[in-house]
N, C-alpha and C positions, 0 to 999 in steps of 0.2 A: 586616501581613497582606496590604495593596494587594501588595507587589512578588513575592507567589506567585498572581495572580491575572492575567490579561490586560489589561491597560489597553488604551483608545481609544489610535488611533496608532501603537501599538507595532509592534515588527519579532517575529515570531514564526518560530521554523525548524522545521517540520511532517514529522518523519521517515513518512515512507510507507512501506508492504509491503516496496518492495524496498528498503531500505536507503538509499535516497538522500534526500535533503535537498528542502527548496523552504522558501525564507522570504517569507515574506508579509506586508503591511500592514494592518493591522486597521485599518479602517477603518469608521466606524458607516453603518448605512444602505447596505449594498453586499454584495457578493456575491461569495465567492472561489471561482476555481478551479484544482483541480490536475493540472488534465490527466482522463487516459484514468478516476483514480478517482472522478471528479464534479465539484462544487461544491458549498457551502453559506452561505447567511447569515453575516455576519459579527458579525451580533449574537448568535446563539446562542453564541459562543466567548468573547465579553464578559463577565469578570468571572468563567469558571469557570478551574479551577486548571491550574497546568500539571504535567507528566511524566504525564498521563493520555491513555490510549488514547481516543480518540472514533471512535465508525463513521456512516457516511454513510446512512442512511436515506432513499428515496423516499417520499411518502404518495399514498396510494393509482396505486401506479403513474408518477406525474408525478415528472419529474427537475428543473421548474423548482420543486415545493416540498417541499424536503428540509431535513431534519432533522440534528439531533447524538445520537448517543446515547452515555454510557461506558460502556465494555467493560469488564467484570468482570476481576478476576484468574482468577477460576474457569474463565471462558470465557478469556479470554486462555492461559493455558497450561493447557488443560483435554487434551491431546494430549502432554502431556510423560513421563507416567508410567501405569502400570495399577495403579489402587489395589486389585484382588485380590490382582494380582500380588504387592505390597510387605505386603500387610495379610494372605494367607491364614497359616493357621497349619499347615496342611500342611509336612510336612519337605521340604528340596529337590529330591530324589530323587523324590518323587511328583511334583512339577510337571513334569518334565522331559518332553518329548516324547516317546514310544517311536515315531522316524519311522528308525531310523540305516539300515533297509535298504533306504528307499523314495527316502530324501533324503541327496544328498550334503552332506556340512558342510567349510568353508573352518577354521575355528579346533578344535582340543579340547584340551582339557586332558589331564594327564598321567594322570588315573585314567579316560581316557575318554568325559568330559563334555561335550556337545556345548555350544560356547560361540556359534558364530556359524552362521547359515547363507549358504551361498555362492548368486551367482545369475548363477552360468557359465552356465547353459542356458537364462536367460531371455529373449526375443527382443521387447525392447520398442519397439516401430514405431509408426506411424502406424494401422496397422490394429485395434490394440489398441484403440483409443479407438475406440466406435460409432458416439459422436457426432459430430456432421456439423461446418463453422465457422459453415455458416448456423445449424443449431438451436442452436448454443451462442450465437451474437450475437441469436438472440430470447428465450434464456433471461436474456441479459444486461440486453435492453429490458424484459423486464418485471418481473425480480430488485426482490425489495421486502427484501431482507432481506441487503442489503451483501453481495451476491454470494457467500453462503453455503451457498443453496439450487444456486446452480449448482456449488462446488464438490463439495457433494456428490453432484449428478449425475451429476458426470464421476466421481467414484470409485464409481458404481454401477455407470454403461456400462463400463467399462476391463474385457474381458476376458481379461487376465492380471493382477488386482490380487490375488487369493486365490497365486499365486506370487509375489508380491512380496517380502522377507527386511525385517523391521522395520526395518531401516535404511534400506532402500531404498523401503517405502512412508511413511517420515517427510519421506523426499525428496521423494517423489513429489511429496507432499501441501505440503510448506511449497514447493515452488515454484508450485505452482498457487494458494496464498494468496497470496503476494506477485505473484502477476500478476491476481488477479480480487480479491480480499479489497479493499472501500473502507473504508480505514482507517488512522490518522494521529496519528499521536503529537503532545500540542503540549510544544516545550519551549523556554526563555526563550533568546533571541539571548543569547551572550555571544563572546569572542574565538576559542576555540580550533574551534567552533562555526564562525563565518564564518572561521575559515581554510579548514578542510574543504569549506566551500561553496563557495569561491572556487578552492580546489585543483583539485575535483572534476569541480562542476557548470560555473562560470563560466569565466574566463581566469584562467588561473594564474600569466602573463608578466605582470598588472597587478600583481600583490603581490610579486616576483622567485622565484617557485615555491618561497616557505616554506611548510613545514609545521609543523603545532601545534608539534611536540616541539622543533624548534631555536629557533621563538619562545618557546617555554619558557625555553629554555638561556640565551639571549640575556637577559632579563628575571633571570634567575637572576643572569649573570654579572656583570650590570650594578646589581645591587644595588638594584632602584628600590625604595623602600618610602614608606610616610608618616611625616612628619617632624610631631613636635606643635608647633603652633605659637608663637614666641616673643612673649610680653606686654611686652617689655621697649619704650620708646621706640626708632620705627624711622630713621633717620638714611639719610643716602649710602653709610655706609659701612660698609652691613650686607649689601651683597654680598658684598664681600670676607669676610665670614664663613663658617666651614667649618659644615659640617653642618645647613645649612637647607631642606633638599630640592630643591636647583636642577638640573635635568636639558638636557642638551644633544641637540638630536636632527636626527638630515640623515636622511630620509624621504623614499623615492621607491615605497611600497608601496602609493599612494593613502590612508595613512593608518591602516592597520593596524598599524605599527607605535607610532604615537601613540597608539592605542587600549590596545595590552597595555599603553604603560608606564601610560596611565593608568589603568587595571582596577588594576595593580600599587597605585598611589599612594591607588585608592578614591576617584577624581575623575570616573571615567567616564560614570556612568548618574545623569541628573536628580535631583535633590532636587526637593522643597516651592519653594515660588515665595517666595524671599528679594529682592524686587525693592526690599524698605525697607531694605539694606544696599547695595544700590547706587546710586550718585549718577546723581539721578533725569536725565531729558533734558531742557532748558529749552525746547526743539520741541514737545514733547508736550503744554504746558503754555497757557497762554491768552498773547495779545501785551498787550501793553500794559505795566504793572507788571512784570509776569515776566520782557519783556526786558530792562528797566531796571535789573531786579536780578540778571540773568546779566551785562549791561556794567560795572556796580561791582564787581563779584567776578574780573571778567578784569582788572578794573583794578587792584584790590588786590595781584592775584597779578603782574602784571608789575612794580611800584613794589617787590618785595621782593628779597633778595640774592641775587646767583648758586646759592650753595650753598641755599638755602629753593624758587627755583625747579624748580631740579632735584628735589628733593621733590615738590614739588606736582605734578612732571609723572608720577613714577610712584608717584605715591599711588593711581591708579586698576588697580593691581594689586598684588596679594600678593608678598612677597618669599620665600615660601616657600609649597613643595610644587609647583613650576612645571616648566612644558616649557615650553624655545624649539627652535622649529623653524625649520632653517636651510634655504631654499629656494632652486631657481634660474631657477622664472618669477616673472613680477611676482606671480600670485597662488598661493599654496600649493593642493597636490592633496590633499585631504581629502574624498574621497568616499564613501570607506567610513566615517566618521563618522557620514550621515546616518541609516545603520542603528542607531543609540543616539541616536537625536533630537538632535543636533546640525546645524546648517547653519553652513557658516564663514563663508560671506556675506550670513546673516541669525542670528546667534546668538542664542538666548532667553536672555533675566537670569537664571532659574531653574538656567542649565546651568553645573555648575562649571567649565568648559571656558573658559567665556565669560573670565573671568577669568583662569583659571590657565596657560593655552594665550598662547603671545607666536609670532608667527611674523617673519621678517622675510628680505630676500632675501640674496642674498652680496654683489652690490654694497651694499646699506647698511651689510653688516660692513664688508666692507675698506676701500671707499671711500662715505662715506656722504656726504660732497661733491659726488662727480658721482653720485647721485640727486637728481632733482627734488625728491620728497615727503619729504627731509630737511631740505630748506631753507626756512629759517623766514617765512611769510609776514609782509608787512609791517605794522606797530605803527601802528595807527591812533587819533589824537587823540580824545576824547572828543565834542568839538563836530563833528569831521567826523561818527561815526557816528551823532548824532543827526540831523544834515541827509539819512542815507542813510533809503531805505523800507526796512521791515522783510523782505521780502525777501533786499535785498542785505546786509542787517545778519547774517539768519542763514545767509548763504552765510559771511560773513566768520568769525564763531563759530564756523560747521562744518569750514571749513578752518584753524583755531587748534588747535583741540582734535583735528583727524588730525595734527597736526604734531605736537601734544607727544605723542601717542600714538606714534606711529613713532620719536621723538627718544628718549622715556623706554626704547623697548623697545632703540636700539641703545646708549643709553649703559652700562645695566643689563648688554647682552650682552659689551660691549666693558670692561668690568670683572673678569669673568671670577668666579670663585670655585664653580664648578661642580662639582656633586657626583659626574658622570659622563657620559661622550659613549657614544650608541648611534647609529649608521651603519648605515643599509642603503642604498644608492646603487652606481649605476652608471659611477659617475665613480671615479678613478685616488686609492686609499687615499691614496697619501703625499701627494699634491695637496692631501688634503681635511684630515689630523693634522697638517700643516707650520702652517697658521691655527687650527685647533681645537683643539689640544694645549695653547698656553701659557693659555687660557683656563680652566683645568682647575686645580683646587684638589691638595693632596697626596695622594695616596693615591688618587685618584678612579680607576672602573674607566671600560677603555675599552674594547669591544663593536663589532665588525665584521662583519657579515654578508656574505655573497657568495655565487652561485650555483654559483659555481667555486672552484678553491682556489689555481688562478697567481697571480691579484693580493695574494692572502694569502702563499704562499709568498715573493713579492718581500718583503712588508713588512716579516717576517720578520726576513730579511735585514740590513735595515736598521737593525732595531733588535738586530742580534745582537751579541755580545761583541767579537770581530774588529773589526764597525766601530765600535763605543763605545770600544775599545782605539786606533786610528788616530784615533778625533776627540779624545780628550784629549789623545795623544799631540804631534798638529798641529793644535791648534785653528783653523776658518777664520774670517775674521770676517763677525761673524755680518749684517753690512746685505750680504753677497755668498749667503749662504744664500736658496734654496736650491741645491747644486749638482749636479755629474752626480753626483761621491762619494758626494754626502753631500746625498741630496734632503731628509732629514726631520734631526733634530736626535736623534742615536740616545744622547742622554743624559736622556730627558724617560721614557721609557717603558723601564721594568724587566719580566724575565718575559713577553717575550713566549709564545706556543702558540698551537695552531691544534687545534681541536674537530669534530666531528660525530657527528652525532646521528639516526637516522632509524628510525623502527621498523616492522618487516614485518611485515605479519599472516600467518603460517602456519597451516594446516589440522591439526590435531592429533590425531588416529584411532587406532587401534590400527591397525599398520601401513600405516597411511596419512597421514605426518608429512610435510609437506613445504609450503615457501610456496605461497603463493594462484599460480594461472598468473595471474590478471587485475590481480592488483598495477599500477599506476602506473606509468611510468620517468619522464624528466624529472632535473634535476640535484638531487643529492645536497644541497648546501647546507653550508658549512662558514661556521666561528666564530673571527677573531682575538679574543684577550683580552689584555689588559697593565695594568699599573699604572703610573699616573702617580708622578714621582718629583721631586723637588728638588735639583737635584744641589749639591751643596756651593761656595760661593763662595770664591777663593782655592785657594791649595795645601795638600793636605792632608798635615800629618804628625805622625808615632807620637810619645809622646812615655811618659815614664817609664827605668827603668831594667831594660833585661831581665833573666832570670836567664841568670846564664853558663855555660854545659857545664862539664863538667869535662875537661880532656886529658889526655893520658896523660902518669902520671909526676908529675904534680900532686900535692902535701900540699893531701888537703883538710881536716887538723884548724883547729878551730876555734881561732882565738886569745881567750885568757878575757878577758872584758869590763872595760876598766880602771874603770868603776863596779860592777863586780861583785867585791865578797871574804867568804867562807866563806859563800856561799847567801844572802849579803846585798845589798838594790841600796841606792848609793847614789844621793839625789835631790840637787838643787841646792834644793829648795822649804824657804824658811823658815818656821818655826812661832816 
């Protein structure tokens, strides 16, 4: 019941009057505001539901103490229909206006029927309104009643509102709601939600100007789902195992892409505080005894075998249901994370992320040598670290335990056995599949996003039949890959395509069908997709006995089967 309710902290996206977004931190003891439609307490929104209307209440005139109130459905769309209208029992013919000789009409029907009326001669100006800006900004100071009473004000002064055509005074009216109406929808942050926001409201160049629907498509085509977890004894060599939910990902969206696959996997948004499954911090903990028994336990673990250490070092992460995120500063860009309560440089135990999230840079892929933070600090004696103060003892502990953490995450990566690579980046596709492809299990999909469609169409290319045709043909050897021919290895990746996805909101009327003029531009957004493949070892060939044509002039009768006489077979089998 908690997660249809507002929690302390949370990220809430508050749709207002006019259609646009604002998300906000709920924060207890403070005070939010959204601009021109108020502010309010942020404990009033504490603990009540979301997709409900609230309006902004002043008390007694005073705007520093305002109130929540929910809006009814009844008031909420209490202007959408005339319940005489639908409920009289009158035939239709008596409803009908008898105006046709006074009032022109834009639509009729074929037996004469007035269906619309037209407001060719309506002359709606400034003058129209009585009202002054000043009386209307003192109606607005003293408005106790979320700017209600002023709306209807203004539809009393409007000296052409009785010529108005119901269309035109729905218009009228929903645009003067959404400019004076304080009022605010709450509903729970989730992805497609902060895309829009970040499309919209914010910078749309931080996330590479995706929109919902192709991060949709992406999420789709890359198959991310949850994987149930295996009970079996875990070993080294259960990376290379297929179908354990290991996801590969190169992210330059601040993190938004991180976020969908995680919503996908169902690892995004906090749990219960499981802090007794995770191996507690020996820092946190009292010195004395405590240290003593975090140095016998570092000691135990480095007296055991190559292959038991390497366990030990990624025992402190799940081998399934993971993203590794492959970055190119020293510290990965996850900023839009913090909006689902994660911080990547202070993560809580509670967050599954905490866990399931590995990130590491491209140097520690490729060359994990010439990084510093790969190389193993030095094995210190027992009797030295007794002689050291505890200080420098958990300096040395704390720099052990970031080694095998960055060690476990790139031997893990450099293993490979991944369930699928999702790419959104700015950097040169074939550059980035030429390293990330062999790392990739059979079948796995691979997912390209881009704002343009060149560096797709090249890729394309590369993996097309022409050049799969010329690299079997002359294979090159492979420590000279990659080349100018042949940047990518066009036998790894089957079925290539290239997708897009974008959807226009059009205005939909009776003769008045056409997109919105205010639409958005900005780039389109296109989608490579391919399969990973295994291409067969050796030379491959047919084997069996074909069947032969027949030619012409041929006897094709049959000759009788010399184990065969009068419908009888004869066997070689004794009884």
């Amino acid at each position: 019941m908690s997660g249809n309710l507002v929690q302390p902290s949370a990220y809430v996206a508050l749709r207002l009057p006019s259609e646009s977004l604002s998300v906000v931190e709920i924060k207890p003891n403070t005070t939010i505001s959204i601009g021109k439609y108020g502010s309010f307490p942020a404990n009033d929104l504490l603990g009540r539901p979301y997709y409900y209307t609230y309006e902004i209440l002043d008390e007694a005139g005073d705007k520093s103490q305002s109130v929540l109130r929910i809006v009814p459905a009844s008031e909420l769309y209490a202007g959408l229909g005339d319940e005489d209208t639908f409920n009289s029992s009158e035939p239709d013919d008596a409803r009908l206006p008898d105006l046709r000789d006074t009032v022109q009409y834009e639509v009729v029907g074929q037996d004469g029927e007035v269906l619309v009326q037209t407001n060719r001669n309506i002359m709606d100006d400034t003058r129209s309104q009585t009202l002054t800006m000043g009386e209307i900004e003192t109606l607005k100071a003293e408005g106790k009643r979320s700017g209600r009473d002023l709306i209807s004000k203004m539809l009393e002064s409007h000296s052409a509102i009785d010529q108005k055509t119901a269309f035109a005074l729905a218009k009228y009216t929903l645009r003067k709601v959404r400019k004076y109406a304080r009022r605010f929808t709450a509903l729970p942050l989730d992805v497609p939600l902060l895309t829009r926001w970040m499309l919209i409201e914010k910078d749309p160049f931080k996330i590479m100007e995706i929109n919902a629907e192709t991060l949709a498509l992406v999420s789709s085509w890359s198959n991310v789902h949850f994987t149930p977890s295996n009970q079996k004894c875990r070993t080294c060599k259960i990376n290379a195992q297929a179908g354990i939910g290991k996801w590969l990902v190169v992210d330059e969206t601040g993190g938004l892409l991180i976020a969908a696959t995680a919503e996908k996997m169902g690892i995004l948004h906090p749990t219960k505080d499981k802090s007794s499954d995770l191996p507690k911090s020996p820092l946190s903990q009292n010195e004395g005894s405590n240290q003593q028994n975090l140095h016998n336990e570092n000691e135990l673990r480095f007296q055991q075998d190559d292959k038991c250490r390497e366990c030990s070092r990624s025992s402190a992460f799940p081998h399934d249901n993971t993203i590794t995120l492959v970055h190119a500063n020293s510290q990965p860009n996850l900023s839009l994370l913090r909006y689902f309560n994660f911080d990547s440089t202070n993560p809580a135990t509670s967050h599954p992320l905490t866990r399931k999230l590995k990130t590491l840079s491209w140097l520690q892929l490729l060359s994990p040598e010439d990084d510093n933070a790969c190389k193993e600090p030095e094995i210190v004696s027992n009797e030295t670290l007794q002689s050291w103060k505890s200080g420098r003892r958990a300096s040395y502990y704390r720099k052990r335990r970031r080694w095998e953490r960055i060690r476990s995450i790139v031997d893990d990566t450099q293993k490979g056995g991944f369930d699928g690579l999702i790419v959104a980046s700015y950097m040169s596709p074939a550059t980035t599949l030429h390293y990330l492809i062999p790392l990739l299990r059979g079948s796995a999909q691979v997912v390209i996003y881009s704002p343009t469609i060149e560096p797709l169409t090249e890729l394309v290319d590369y993996y097309s039949t022409a050049r799969r045709t010329a690299f079997m043909a002359d294979p090159p050897e492979l420590e000279t890959m990659p080349t100018e021919e042949f940047p990518v290895n066009p036998t790894l990746l089957l079925a290539p395509a290239i997708q897009t996805v974008r959807c226009r909101p059009w205005q939909v009327l009776p003769g008045r069908t056409h997109p919105l003029m205010n639409g958005r531009g900005g780039a389109e957004g296109y989608i490579f997709h391919a399969i990973r493949v295994l291409p067969a070892e050796g030379k491959v060939e047919a084997r069996g006995k074909p069947k032969r044509r027949k030619k012409d002039g041929e006897d094709t009768t049959k000759e009788p089967n010399p184990k065969q006489e009068n419908g009888l077979v004869k066997t070689n089998k004794l009884i």
